[in-house]
TIRO-2110 file (N, C-alpha, C; in Angstrom, 1 decimal):
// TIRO-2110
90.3, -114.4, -77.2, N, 1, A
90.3, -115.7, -76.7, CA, 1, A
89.0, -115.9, -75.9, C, 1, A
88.9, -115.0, -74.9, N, 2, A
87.3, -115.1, -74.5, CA, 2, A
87.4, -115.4, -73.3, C, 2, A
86.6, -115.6, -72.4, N, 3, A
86.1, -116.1, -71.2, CA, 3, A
86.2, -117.7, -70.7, C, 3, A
86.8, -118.9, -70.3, N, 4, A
86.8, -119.9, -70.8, CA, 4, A
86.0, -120.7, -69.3, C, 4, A
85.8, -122.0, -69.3, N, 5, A
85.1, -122.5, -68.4, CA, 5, A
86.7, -122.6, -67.3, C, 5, A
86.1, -122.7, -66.1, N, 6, A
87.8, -122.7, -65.2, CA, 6, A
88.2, -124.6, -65.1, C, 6, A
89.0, -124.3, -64.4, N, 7, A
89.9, -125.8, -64.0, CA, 7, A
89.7, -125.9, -62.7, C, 7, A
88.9, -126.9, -62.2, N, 8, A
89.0, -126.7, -60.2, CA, 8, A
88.9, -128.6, -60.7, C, 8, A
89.1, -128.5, -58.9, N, 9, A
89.0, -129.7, -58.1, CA, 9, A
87.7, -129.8, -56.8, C, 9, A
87.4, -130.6, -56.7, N, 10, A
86.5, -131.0, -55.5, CA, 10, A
87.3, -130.5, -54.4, C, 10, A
87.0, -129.7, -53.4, N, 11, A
87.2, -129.8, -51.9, CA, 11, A
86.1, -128.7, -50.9, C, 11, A
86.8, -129.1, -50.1, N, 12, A
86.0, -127.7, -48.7, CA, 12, A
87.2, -126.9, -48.0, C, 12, A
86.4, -125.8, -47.2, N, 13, A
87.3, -125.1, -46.7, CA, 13, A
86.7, -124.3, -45.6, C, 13, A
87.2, -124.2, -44.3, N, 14, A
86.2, -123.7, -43.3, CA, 14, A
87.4, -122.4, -43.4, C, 14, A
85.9, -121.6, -43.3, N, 15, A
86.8, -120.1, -43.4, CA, 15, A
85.7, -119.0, -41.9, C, 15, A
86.8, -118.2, -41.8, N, 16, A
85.6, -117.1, -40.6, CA, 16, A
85.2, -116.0, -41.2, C, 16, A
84.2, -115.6, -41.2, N, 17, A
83.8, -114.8, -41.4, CA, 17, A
84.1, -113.2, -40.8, C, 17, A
84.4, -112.4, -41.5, N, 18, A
85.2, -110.9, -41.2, CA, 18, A
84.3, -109.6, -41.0, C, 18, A
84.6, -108.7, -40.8, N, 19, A
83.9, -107.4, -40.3, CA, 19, A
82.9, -107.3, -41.6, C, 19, A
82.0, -106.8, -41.2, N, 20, A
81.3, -106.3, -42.8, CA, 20, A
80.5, -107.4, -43.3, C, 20, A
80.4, -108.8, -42.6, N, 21, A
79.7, -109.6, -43.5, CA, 21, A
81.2, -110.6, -44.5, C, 21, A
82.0, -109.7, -44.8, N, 22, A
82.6, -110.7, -45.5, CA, 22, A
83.5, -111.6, -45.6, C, 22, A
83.8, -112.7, -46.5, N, 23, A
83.9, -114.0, -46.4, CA, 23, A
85.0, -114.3, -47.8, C, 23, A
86.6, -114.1, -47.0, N, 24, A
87.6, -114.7, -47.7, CA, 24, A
87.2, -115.8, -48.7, C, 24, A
87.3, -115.7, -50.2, N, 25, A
87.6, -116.9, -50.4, CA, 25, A
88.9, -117.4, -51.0, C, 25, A
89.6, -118.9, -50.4, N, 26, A
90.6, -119.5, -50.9, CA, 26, A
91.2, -118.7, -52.0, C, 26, A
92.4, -118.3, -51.8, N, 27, A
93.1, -118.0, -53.2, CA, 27, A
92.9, -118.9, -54.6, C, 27, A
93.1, -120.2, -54.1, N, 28, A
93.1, -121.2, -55.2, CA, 28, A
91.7, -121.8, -55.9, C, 28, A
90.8, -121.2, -54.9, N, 29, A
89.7, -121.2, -55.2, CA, 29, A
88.9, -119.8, -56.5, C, 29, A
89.7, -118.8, -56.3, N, 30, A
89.4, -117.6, -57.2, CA, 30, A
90.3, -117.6, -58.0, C, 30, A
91.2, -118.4, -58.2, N, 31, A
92.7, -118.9, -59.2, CA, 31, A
92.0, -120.0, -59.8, C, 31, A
91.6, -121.2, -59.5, N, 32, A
90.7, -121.7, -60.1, CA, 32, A
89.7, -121.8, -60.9, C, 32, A
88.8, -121.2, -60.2, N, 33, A
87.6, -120.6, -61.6, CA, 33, A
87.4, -119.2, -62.1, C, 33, A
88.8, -118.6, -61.9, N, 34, A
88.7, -117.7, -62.9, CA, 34, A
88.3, -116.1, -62.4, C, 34, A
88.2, -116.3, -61.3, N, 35, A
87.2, -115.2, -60.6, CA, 35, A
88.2, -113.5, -60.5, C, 35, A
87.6, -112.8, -60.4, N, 36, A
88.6, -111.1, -60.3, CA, 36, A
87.5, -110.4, -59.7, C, 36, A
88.1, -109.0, -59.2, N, 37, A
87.3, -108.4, -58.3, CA, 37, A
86.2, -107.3, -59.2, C, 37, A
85.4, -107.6, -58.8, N, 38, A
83.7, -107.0, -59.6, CA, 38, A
83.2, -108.2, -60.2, C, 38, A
83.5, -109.5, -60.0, N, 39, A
82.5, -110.4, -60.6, CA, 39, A
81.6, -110.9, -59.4, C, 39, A
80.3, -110.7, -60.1, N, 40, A
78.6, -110.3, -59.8, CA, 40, A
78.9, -112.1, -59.4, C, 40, A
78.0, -112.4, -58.0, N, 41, A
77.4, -113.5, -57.4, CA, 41, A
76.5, -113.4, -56.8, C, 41, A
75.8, -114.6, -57.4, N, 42, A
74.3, -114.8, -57.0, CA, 42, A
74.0, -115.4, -55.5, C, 42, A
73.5, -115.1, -54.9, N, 43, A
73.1, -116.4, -53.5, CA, 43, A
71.9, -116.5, -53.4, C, 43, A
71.9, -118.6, -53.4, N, 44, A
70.2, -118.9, -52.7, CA, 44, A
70.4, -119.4, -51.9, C, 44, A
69.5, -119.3, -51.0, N, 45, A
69.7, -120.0, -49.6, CA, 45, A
68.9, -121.1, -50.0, C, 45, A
69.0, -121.9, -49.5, N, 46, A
68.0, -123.1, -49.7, CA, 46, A
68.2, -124.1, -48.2, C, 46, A
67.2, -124.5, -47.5, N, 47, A
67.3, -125.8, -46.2, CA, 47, A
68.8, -125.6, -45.8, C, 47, A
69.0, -124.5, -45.2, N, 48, A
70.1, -124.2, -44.6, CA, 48, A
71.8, -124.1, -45.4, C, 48, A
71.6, -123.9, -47.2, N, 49, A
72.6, -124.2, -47.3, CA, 49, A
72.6, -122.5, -48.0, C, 49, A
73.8, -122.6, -48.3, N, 50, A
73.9, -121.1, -49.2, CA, 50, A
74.6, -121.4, -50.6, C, 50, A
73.6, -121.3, -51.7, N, 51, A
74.3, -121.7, -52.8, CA, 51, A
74.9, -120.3, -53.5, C, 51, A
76.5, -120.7, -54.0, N, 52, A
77.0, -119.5, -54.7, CA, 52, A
77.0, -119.9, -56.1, C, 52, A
76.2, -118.9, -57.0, N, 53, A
76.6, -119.2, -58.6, CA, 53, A
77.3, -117.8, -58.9, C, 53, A
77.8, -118.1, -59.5, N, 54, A
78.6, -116.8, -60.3, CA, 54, A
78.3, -116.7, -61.8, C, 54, A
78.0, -115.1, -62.3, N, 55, A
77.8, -114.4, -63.3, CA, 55, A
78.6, -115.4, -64.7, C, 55, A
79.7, -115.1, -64.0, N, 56, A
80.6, -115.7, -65.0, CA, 56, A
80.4, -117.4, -66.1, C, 56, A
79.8, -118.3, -64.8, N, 57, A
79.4, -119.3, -65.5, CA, 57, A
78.7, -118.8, -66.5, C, 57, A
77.7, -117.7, -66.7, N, 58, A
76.6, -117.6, -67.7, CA, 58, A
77.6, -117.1, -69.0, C, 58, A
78.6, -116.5, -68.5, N, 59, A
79.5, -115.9, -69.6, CA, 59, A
80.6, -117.0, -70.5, C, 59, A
80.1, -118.0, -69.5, N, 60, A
81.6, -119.2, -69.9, CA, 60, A
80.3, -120.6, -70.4, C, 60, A
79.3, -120.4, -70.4, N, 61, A
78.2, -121.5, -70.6, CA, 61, A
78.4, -121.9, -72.2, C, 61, A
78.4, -122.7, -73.0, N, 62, A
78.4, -123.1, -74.4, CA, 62, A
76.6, -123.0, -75.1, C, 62, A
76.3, -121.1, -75.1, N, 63, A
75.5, -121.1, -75.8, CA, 63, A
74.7, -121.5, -76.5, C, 63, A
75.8, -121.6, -77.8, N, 64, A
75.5, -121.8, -79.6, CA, 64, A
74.5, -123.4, -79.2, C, 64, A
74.5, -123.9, -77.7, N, 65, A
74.2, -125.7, -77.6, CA, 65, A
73.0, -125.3, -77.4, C, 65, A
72.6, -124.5, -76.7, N, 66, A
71.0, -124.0, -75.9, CA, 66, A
69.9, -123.2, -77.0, C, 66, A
68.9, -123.4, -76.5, N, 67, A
67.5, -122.7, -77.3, CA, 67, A
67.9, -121.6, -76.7, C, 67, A
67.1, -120.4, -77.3, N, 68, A
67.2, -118.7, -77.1, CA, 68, A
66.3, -118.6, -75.8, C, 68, A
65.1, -119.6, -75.6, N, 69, A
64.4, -119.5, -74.5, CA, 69, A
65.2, -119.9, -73.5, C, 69, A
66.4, -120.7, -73.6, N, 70, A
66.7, -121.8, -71.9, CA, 70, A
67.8, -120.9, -71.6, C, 70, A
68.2, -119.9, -72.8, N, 71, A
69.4, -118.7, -72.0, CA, 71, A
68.9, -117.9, -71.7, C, 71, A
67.8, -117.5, -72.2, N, 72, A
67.1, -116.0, -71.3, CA, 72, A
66.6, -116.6, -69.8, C, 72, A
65.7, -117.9, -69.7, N, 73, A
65.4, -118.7, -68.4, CA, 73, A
66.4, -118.7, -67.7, C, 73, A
67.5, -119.3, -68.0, N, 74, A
69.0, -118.9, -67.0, CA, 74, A
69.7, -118.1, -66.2, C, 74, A
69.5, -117.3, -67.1, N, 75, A
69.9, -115.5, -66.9, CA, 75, A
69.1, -114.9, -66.2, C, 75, A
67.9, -114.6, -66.1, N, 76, A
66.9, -113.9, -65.6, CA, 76, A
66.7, -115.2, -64.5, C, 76, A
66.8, -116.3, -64.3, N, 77, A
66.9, -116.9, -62.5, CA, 77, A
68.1, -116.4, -62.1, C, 77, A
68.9, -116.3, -62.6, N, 78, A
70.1, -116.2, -61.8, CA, 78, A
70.3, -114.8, -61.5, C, 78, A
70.0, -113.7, -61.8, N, 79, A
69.8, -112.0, -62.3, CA, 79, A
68.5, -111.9, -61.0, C, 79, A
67.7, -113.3, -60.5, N, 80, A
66.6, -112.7, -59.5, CA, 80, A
67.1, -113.0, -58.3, C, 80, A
68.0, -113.6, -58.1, N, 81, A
68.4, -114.0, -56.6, CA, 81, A
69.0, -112.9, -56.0, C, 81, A
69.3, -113.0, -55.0, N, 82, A
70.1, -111.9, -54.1, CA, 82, A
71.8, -111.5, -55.0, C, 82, A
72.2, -110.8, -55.3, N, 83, A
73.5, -110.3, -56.1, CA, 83, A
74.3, -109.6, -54.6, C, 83, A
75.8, -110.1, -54.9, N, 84, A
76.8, -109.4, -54.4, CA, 84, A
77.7, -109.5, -55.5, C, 84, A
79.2, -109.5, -55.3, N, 85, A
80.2, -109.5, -56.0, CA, 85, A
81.1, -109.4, -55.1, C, 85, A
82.7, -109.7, -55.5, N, 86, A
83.7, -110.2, -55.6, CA, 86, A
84.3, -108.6, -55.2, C, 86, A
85.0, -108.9, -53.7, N, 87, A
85.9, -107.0, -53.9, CA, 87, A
87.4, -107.6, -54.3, C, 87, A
87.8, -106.5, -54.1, N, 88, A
89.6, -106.5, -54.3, CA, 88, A
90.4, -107.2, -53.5, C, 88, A
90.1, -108.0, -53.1, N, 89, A
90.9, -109.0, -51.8, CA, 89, A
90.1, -110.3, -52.4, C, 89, A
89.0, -110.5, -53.0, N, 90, A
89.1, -112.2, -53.4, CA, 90, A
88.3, -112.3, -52.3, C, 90, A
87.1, -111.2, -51.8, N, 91, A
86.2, -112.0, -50.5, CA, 91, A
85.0, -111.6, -51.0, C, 91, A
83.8, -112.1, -50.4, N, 92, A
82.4, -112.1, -50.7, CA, 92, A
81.7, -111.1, -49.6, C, 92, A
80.9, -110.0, -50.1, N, 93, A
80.1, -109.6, -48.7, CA, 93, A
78.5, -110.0, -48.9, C, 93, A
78.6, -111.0, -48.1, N, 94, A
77.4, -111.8, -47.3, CA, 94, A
76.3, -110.8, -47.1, C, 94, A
75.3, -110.2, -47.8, N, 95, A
74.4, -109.5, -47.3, CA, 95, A
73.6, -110.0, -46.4, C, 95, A
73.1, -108.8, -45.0, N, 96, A
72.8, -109.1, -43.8, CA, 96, A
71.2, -110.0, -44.1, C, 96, A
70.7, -109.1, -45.2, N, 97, A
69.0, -109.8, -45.8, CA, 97, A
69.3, -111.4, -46.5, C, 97, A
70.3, -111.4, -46.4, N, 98, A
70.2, -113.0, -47.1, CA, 98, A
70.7, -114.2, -46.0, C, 98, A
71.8, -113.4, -45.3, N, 99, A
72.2, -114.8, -44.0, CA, 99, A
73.0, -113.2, -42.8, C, 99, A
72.6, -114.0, -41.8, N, 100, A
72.9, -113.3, -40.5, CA, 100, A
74.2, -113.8, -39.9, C, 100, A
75.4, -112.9, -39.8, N, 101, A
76.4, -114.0, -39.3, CA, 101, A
77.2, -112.5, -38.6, C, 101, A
78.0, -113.5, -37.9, N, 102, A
78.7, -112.2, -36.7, CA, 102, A
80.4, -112.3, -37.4, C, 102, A
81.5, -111.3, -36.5, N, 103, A
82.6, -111.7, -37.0, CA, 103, A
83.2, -112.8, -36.3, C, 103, A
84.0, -114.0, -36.9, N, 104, A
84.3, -114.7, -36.2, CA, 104, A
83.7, -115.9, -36.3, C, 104, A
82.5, -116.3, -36.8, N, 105, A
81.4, -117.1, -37.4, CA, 105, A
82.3, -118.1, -38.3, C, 105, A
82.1, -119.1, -38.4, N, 106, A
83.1, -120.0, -39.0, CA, 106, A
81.5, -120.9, -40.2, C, 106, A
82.2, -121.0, -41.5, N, 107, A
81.5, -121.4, -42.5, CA, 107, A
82.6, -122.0, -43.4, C, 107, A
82.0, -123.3, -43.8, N, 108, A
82.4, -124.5, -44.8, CA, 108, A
81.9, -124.3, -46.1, C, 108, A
82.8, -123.8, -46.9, N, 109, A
83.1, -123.8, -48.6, CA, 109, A
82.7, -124.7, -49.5, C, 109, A
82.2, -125.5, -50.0, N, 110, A
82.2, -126.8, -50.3, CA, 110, A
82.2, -126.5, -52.3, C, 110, A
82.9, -127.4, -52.7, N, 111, A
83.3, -127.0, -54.3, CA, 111, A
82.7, -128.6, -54.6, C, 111, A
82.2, -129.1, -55.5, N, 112, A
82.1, -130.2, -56.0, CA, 112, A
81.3, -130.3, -57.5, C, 112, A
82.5, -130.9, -57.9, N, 113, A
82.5, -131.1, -59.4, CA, 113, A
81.0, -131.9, -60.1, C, 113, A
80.1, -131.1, -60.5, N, 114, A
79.1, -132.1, -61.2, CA, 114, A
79.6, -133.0, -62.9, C, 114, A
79.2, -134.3, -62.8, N, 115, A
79.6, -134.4, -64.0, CA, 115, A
79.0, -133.8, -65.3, C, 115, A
79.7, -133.4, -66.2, N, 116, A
78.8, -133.1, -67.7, CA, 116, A
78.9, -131.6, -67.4, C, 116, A
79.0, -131.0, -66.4, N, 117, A
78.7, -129.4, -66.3, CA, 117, A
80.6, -128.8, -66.4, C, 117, A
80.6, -127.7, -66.7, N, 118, A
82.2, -127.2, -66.9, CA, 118, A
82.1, -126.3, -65.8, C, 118, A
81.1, -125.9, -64.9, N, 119, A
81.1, -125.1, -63.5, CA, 119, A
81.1, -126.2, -62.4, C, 119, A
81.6, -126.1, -61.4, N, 120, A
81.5, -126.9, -60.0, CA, 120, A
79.6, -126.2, -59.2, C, 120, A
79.3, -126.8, -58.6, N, 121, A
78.7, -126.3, -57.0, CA, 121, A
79.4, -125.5, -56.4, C, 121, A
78.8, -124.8, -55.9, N, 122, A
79.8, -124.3, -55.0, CA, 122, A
78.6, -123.4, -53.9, C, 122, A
78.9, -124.1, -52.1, N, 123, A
77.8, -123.7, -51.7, CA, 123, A
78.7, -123.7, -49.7, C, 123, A
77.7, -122.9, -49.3, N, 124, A
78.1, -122.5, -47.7, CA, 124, A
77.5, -123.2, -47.1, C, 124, A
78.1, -123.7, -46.4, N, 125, A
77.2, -124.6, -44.9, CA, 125, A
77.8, -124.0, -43.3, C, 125, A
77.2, -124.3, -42.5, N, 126, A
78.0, -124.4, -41.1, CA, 126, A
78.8, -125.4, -40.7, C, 126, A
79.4, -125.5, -39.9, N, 127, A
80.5, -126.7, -40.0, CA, 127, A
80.4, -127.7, -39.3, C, 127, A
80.4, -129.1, -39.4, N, 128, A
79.5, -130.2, -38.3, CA, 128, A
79.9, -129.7, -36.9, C, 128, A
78.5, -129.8, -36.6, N, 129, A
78.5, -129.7, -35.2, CA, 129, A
78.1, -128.3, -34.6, C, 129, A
78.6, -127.2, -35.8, N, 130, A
78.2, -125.9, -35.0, CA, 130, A
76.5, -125.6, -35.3, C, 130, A
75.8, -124.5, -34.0, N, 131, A
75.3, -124.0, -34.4, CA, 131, A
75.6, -122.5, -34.4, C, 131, A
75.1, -121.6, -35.5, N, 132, A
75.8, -120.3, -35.4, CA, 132, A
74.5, -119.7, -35.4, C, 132, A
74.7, -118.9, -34.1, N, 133, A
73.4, -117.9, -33.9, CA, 133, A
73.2, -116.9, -35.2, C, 133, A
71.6, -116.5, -34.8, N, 134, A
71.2, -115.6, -35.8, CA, 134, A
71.5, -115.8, -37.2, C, 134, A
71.5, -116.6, -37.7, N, 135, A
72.1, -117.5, -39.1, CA, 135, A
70.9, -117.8, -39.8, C, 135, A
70.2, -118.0, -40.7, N, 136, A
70.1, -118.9, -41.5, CA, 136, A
70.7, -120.1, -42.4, C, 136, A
71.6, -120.3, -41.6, N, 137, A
72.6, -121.4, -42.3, CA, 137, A
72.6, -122.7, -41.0, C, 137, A
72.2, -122.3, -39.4, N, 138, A
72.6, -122.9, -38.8, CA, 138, A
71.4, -124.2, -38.6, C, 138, A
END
């Protein structure tokens, strides 16, 4: 049957950040699109935000639609960014070289549905109002 695009909804989620860098995500959030422990995530930081793409969209993407040039261009941006993955608890570990954060550090989840696409956004912010030292996010 194959790999299939997942089923989510738009929302956010302020979550804290844990020993190690890493970063619970929502049950219903890794029940939603599909996610299990060793799937490969990409992070860009961009103007304070932290974008997460996951491996898996490239595995769940509708190829047979794309030129041979715009899937290797996909793959190889997404294959350059900073890589982590997914442990056995359904959390992210946040490498120290990509964002700075302590334990206890509180960060907003944000999922939002683009139209036309079968993956959501899905990207880290700090939460109104905070600033969180030694961050890149803050």
């Amino acid at each position: 049957m194959g790999i299939r695009p997942p089923l989510f909804q738009d929302g956010s989620f302020e979550i804290a950040v844990e020993a190690g860098g890493r970063l619970p995500l929502p049950p219903e959030l890794v029940r939603s699109l599909g996610l299990a422990p060793g799937d490969i995530v990409a992070l860009k930081p961009v103007a304070g935000i932290l974008t997460v793409r996951f491996y898996r969209q490239v595995l769940t993407f509708p190829w047979e639609e794309a030129a041979p040039a715009a899937r290797w261009w996909f793959t190889m941006e997404l294959l350059r960014l900073p890589l982590t993955a997914m442990d056995e608890t359904g959390a992210l570990v946040l490498p120290p070289e990509v964002v700075r954060l302590s334990v206890g550090d509180r960060l907003v989840l944000r999922v939002v549905a683009l139209s036309g696409s079968s993956w959501p956004d899905v990207y880290l912010t700090a939460p109104p109002g905070a600033h969180l030292v030694g961050t890149d996010l803050a």
